[in-house]
C-alpha positions as CSV (number, residue, x, y, z in Angstrom):
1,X,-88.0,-63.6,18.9
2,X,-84.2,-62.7,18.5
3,X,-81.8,-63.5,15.8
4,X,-78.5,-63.6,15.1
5,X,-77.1,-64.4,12.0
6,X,-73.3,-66.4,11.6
7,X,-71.7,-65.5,7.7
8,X,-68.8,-68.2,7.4
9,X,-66.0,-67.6,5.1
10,X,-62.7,-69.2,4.1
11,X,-59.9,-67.7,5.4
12,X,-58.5,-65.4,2.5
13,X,-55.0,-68.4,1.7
14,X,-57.7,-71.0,1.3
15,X,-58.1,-71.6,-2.0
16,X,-62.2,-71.2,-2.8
17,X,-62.8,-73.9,-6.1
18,X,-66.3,-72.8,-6.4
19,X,-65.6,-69.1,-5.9
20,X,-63.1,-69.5,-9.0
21,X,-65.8,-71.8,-10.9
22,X,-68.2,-68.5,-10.2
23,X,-65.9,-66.3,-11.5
24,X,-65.0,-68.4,-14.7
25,X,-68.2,-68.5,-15.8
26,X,-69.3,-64.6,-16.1
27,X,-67.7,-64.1,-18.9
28,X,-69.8,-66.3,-20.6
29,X,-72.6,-64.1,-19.6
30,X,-71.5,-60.9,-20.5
31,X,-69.8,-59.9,-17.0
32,X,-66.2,-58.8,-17.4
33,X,-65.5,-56.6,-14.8
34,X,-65.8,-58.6,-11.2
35,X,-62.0,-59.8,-10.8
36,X,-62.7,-62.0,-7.5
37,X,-65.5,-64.4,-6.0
38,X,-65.6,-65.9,-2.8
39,X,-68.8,-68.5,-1.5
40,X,-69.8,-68.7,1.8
41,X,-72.3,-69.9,4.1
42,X,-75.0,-67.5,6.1
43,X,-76.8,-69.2,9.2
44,X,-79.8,-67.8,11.3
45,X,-79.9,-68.5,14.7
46,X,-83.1,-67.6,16.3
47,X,-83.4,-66.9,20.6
48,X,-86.7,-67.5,22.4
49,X,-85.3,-64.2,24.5
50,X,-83.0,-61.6,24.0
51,X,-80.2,-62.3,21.7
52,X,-76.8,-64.1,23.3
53,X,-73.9,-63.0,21.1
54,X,-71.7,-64.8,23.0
55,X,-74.0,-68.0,23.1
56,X,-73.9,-67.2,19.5
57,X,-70.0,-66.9,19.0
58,X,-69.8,-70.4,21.2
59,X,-72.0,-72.3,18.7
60,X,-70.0,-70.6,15.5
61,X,-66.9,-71.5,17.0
62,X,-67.7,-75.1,18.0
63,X,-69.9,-76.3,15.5
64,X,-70.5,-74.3,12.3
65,X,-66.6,-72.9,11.4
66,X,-63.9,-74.8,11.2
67,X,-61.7,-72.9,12.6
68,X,-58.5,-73.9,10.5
69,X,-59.9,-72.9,7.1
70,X,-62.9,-70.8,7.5
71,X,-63.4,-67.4,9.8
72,X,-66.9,-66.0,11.0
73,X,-68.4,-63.0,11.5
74,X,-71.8,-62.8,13.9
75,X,-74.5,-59.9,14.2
76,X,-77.9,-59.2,15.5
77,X,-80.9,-59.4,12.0
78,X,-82.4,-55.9,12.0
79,X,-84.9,-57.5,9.8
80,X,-86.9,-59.1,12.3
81,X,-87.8,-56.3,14.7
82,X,-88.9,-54.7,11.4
83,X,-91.3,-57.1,10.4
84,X,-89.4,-58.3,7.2
């Protein structure tokens, strides 16, 4: 078993409402030096064979971006030949 894993972003002019609603709130818990938050989205994607980064990148570009507001970055899980 292969996987791959998609992390989906907003582009950096999208404005990110939760990101800001994140930020907001750590001062309330003491947290006063983190200037910036951005939320986004992980995804696994797990092969029966080898890993298909391209298969991968198809699927990320098609179905779980939207390509006008968010970009995506794609790389094989070291975790899983490890055991973790």
């Amino acid at each position: 078993m292969s996987r791959v894993v998609v992390d989906v972003m907003l582009k950096p002019e999208i404005l990110d409402p939760q990101g800001q609603a994140v930020a907001n709130a750590l001062p309330r818990l003491g947290i006063s030096d983190v200037s910036s938050v951005r939320i986004g989205r992980r995804i696994e994607i797990e092969f029966a064979g080898e890993p298909d980064l391209d298969r991968a990148r198809e699927i990320a570009d098609k179905l779980l971006a939207n390509p006008v507001i968010e970009d995506f970055s794609i790389r094989l899980d070291d975790t899983v030949a490890e055991g973790a």
